[in-house]
C-alpha positions in Angstrom: 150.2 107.9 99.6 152.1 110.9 97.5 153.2 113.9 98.3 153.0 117.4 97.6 155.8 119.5 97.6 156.7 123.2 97.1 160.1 125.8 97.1 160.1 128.3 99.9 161.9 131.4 99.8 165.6 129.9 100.0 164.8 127.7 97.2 164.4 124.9 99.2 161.8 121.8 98.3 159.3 120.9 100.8 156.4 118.9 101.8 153.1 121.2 102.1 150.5 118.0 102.0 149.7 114.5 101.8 147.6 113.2 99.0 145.8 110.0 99.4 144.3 108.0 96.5 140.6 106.2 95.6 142.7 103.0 97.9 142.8 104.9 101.2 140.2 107.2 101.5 137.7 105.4 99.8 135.2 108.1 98.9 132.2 106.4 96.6 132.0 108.8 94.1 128.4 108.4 93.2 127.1 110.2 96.2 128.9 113.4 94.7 126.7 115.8 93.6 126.2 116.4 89.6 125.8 119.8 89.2 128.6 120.4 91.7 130.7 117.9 89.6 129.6 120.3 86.5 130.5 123.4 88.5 134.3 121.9 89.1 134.9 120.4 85.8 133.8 124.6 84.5 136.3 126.3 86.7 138.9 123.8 85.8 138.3 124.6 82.1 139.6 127.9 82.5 142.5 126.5 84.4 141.5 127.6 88.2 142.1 124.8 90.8 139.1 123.5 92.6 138.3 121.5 95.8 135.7 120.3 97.5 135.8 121.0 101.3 134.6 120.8 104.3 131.4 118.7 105.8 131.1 117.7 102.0 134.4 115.7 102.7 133.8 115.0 106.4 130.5 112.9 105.3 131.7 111.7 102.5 134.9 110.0 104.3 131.9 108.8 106.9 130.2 107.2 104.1 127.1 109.2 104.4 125.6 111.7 101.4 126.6 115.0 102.2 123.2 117.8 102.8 125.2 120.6 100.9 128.7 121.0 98.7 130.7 123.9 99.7 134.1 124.6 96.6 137.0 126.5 97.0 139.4 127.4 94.0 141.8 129.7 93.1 139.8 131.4 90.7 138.2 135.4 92.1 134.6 135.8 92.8 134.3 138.3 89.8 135.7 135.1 87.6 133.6 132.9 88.8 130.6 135.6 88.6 131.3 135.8 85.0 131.9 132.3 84.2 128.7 130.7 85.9 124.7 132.8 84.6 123.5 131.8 87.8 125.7 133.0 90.4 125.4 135.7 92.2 128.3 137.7 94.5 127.3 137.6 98.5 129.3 138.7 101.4 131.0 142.0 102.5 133.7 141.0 104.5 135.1 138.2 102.7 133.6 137.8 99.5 132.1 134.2 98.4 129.9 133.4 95.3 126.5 131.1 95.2 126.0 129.2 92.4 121.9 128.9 92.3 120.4 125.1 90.8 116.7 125.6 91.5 116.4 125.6 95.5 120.4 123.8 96.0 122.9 126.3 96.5 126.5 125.3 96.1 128.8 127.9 97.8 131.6 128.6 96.2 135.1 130.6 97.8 138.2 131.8 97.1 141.6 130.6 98.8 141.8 132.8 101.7 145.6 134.2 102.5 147.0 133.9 106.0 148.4 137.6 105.7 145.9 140.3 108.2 145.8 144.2 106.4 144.7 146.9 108.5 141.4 147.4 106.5 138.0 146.7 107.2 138.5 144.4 103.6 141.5 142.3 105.4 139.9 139.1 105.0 139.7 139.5 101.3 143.3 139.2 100.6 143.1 135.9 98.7 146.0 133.4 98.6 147.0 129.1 98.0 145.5 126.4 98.9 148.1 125.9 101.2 147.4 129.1 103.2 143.7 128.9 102.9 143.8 125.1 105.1 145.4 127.0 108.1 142.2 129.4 108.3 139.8 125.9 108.3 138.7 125.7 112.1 138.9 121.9 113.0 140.8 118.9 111.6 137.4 116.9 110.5 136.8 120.1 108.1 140.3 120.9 106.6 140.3 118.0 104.0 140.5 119.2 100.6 138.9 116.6 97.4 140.3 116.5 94.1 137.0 115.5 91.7 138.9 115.4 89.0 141.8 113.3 90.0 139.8 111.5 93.1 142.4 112.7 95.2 142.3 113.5 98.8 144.6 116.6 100.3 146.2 117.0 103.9 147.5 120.0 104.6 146.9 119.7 108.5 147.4 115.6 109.1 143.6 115.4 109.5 143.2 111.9 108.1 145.5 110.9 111.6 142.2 112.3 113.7 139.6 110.5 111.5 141.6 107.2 112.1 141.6 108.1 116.0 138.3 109.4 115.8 138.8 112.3 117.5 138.4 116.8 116.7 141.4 118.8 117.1 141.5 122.9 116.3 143.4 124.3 113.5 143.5 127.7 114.6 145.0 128.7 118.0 142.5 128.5 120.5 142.9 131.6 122.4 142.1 133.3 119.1 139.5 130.6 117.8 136.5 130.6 119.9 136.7 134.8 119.6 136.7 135.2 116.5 133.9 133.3 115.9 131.8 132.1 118.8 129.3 129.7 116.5 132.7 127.1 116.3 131.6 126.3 119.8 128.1 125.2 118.7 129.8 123.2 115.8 132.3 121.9 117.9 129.8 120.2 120.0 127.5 119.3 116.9 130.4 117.8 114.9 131.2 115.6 117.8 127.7 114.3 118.5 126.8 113.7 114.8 130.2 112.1 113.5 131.2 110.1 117.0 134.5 112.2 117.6 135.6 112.8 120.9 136.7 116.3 121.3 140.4 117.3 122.5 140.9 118.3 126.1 141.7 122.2 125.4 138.4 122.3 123.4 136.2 120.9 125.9 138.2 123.3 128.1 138.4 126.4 125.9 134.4 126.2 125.3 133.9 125.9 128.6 136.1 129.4 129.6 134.9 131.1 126.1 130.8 130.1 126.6 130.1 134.0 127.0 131.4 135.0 123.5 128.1 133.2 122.2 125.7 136.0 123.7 127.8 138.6 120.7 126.4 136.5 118.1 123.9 137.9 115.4 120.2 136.2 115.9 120.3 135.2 112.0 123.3 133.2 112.8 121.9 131.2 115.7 118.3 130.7 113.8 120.9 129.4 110.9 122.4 126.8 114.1 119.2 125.9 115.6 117.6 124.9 112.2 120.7 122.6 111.4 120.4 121.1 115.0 117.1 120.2 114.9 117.6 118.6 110.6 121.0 116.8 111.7 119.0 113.7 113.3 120.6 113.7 116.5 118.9 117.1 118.4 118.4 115.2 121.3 122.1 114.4 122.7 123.4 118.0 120.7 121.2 119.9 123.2 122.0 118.3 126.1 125.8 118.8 125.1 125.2 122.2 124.5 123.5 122.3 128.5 126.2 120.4 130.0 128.8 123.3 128.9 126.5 126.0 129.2 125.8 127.3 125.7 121.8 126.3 125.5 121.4 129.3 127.9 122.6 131.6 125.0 121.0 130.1 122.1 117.3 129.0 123.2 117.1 130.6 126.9 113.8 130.3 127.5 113.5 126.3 125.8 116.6 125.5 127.8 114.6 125.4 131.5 112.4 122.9 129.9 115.2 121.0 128.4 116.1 118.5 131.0 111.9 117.4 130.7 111.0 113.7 129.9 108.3 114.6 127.6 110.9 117.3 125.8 113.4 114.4 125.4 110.4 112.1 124.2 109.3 115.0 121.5 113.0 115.4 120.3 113.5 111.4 120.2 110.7 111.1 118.0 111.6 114.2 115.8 115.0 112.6 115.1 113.4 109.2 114.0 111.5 111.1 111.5 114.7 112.7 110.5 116.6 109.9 110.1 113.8 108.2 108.1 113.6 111.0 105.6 117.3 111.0 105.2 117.2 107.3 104.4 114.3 107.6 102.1 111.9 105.9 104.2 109.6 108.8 105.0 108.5 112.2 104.5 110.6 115.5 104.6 110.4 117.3 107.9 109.6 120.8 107.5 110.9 123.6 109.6 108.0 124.1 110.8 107.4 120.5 112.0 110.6 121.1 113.6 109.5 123.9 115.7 106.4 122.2 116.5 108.4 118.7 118.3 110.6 121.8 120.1 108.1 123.5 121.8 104.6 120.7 121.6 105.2 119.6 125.2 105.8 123.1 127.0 102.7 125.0 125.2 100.1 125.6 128.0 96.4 125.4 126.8 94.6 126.9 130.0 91.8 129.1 129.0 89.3 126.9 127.8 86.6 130.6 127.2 89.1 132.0 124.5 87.7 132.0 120.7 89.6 130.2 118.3 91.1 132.8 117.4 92.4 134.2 120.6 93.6 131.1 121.5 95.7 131.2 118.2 97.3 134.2 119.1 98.0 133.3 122.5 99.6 129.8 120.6 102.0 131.9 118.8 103.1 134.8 121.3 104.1 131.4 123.4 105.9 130.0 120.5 107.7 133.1 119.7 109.1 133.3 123.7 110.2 129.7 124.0 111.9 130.1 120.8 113.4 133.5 121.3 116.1 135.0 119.6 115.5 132.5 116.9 113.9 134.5 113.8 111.9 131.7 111.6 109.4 133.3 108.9 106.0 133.8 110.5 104.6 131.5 108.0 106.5 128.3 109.8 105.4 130.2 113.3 101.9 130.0 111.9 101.5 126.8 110.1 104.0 124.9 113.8 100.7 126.5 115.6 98.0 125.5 113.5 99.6 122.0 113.7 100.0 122.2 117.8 95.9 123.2 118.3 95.1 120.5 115.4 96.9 117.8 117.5 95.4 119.4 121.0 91.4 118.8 119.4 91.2 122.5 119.6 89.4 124.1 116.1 92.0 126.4 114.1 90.2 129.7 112.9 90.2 130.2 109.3 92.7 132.3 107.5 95.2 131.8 110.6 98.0 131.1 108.5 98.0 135.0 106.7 101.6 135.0 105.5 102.7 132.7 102.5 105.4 130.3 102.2 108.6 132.3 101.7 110.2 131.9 98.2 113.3 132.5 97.3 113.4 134.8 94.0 116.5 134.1 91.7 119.7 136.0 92.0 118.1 137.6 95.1 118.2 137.3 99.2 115.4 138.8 99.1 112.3 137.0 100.0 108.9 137.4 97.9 105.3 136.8 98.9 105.4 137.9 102.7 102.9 140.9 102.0 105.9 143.7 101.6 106.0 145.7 98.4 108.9 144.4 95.8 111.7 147.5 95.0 111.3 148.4 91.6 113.1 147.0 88.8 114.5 149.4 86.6 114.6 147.1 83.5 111.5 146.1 83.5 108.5 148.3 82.5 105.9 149.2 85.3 102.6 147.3 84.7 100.5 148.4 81.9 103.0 150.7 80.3 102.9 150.3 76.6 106.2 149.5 75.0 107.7 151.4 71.8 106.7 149.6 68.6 104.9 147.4 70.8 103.4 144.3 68.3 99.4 143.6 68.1 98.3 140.9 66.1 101.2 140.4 63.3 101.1 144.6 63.4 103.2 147.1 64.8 102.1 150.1 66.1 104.3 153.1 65.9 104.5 155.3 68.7 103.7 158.7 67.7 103.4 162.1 69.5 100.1 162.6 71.5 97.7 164.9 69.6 97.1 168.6 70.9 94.1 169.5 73.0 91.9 171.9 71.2 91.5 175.1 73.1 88.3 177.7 72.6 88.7 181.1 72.6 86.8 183.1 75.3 83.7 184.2 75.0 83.6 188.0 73.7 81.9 190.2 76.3 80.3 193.4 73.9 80.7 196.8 76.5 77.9 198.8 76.0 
C-alpha cells in the first residue's frame, strides 16, 4: 500500500489517501470498458487527471462487469466538450459532459469543490480530487481507479467497509438524506445487490427522513424503478423499500399488492431472466417486459362483452395507475399490454401499439419518432429547397435572378 501526500496551508506534509496496487484490490482489467479506456487515455493526453468512480469501481472490486462507467477528472466541461466530437454539455446546476458511443453513454464530471457560494451556480465551483471524495454519498461509491497506473485511491478508508462488508455515509446525515432524498432508495438498493449491511444511523436516518422522498421529481423515480427492476434482485429491494416505508412514495398504488404471493412469484421469475441475460445465457429483458412481470398478476380482466379494443384501453389506463408516478414512454405501456392480453388468450386489436420505439437522436435529449413535430434546424435546408450552385449530373446550375412577369396594359376604353 502507498501513500498520497500533500502540503496544507502551514507547509506541512500530509496524508490525503491510500493507494492500493493490482496485489490488493485485484480489479481484472479486462472487464474495463474500451471506449472508456480510450476516453481516459484522451483526457490524460492533454494532461487532465482522470478516475474512474463510483458503481464502476464498486462492481469491479465485487468481481462483477459494471452496466455503465461514470469519469471524473480535473479537466472543465468546455475542455472536455472540445476535446471529445461526441460529447455534448448536460446539466444546469452542476454541469457534467456525456460522451455518446452509439447507445452507451459514459458520463463524464468535473472535481466538485467542498466550498458552498451564495448563487444558484454554487455547485459549479470545481476543485481536487481530494475535495470532490467528501461530496461522494457512501463509502462503497467513494473509490477512485487509476486506468492508467491500475491504482486504487482512498480518500475516505472505504476499502476498511468492503473488507467488513458493510455501507457507511460520507456526508453528514442530517444534511444527506435532504439534500437528496433518492440516496435512500440507493442506500437500500446498494445493500440488497452487493450483500452490505447498512450502518445503524442509516437504517435509522431513512427511517426518520422517509417523507423527503414524496419532493422528488417523477423522472427521477421512473430513472430508480427502471434500475430496480434491471438490477436482478427486485424482489428483496422492494420489500426493503416496504419494510422502511419508501414503496408508499415511489409505486403507491403497486405497493398494496406488494406483499402478494403471485407478485413475489412474477418478480422471482423476472430476476431469473435478469440474471440469465446478465450472464449471457438468455435474452435481454426489455423495459417493457419489466413492466409487464410488475403489474401481470394485479391486471383485472372482468368484462368479458368489451371489443378488443376497449379492453386494450381499459389494459393500459390500469397499467398507467398501478405504475403511477412512474413516466415510461407509451410505446413500452403499449407493447407491456399487448404482451399481458397475448398471455391472457385475449385477441390484441391491430395497430394498438400507435407510438414507435423511442430513439435517441445524437447530441440530443430529445426523443424522435413519438408523433411530435422536430424543431427546426437552422443549418440544414427545409425539404425541397434548392441549394445555390446546386450540382445535376456533372453540371452546375447557377442560380440566377427570377425572370419578370410580363404585365399588359389596360384595355383602352374610346369615350364617345
Amino acid at each position: 500500500m502507498l501513500i498520497r501526500y500533500k502540503q496544507d496551508q502551514a507547509g506541512n506534509t500530509v496524508p490525503v489517501a491510500k493507494i492500493y496496487t493490482q496485489n490488493e484490490h485485484k480489479i481484472d482489467t479486462t472487464k474495463i470498458d474500451n471506449d472508456a479506456l480510450k476516453a481516459i487515455r484522451k483526457l490524460n493526453s492533454i494532461g487532465a487527471e482522470v478516475y474512474i468512480v463510483g458503481g464502476a469501481v464498486r462492481d469491479l472490486m465485487l468481481g462483477n462487469i459494471p452496466k455503465d462507467f461514470d469519469l471524473t477528472t480535473s479537466a472543465s466541461p468546455r475542455q472536455i466538450h472540445k476535446l471529445f466530437w461526441n460529447s455534448r454539455i448536460i446539466g444546469k446546476r452542476f454541469k457534467l459532459v456525456h460522451l455518446e458511443y452509439g447507445e452507451k453513454i459514459i458520463e463524464v464530471s468535473t472535481f466538485r469543490s467542498g466550498e458552498d457560494a451564495s448563487d444558484v451556480n454554487s455547485n459549479n465551483i470545481f476543485g481536487t480530487v481530494e475535495q470532490d471524495a467528501k461530496r461522494r454519498d457512501f463509502s462503497i461509491n467513494a473509490l477512485y481507479y487509476d486506468a492508467i497506473n491500475n491504482q486504487v485511491l482512498d480518500f475516505n478508508d472505504s476499502m476498511k467497509d468492503f473488507k467488513k462488508k458493510k455501507i457507511s455515509s460520507i456526508i453528514d446525515l442530517k444534511y444527506s438524506f435532504k439534500e437528496d432524498p433518492v440516496r435512500m432508495i440507493r442506500a437500500i438498493k446498494y445493500s440488497i445487490s452487493t450483500g452490505f449491511k447498512l450502518n445503524w444511523n442509516i437504517r435509522r436516518s431513512i427511517k426518520a427522513n422517509a417523507t423527503e422522498l414524496g419532493s422528488v421529481s417523477t423522472s427521477r423515480l421512473t430513472e430508480e424503478v427502471n434500475k430496480i427492476l434491471a438490477s436482478g434482485h427486485s424482489k428483496d429491494i422492494i420489500h426493503s423499500l416496504d419494510k422502511y416505508r419508501l414503496l408508499v412514495y415511489l409505486l403507491p398504488c403497486f405497493s398494496v399488492y406488494c406483499k402478494d404471493p403471485k407478485v413475489n412469484r412474477s418478480l422471482e421469475i423476472l430476476d431469473e431472466k435478469v440474471m440469465a441475460y446478465k450472464r449471457d445465457e438468455g435474452p435481454e429483458v426489455l423495459k417493457s417486459d419489466m413492466l409487464q412481470y410488475l403489474v401481470r398478476d394485479i391486471i383485472l380482466f372482468t368484462d368479458e362483452e368489451m371489443t378488443a379494443r376497449q379492453r386494450f384501453k381499459e389494459t393500459f389506463r390500469q397499467v398507467k395507475i398501478l405504475i403511477s408516478p412512474m413516466t415510461p414512454s407509451n410505446y413500452e405501456v403499449e407493447v407491456c399490454c399487448a404482451h399481458l392480453l397475448g398471455s391472457k388468450g385475449y385477441n390484441v386489436p391491430r395497430g394498438c401499439i400507435r407510438h414507435t420505439k423511442p430513439v435517441r437522436k445524437m447530441g440530443d435529449t430529445r426523443y424522435r419518432g413519438n408523433g411530435k413535430k422536430k424543431p427546426y434546424n437552422k443549418r440544414t435546408p427545409k425539404r425541397g429547397a434548392k441549394k445555390k450552385n446546386q450540382s445535376f449530373e456533372g453540371q452546375t446550375v447557377i442560380k440566377t435572378a427570377p425572370k419578370k412577369r410580363k404585365t399588359h396594359p389596360p384595355n383602352k376604353v374610346e369615350s364617345k
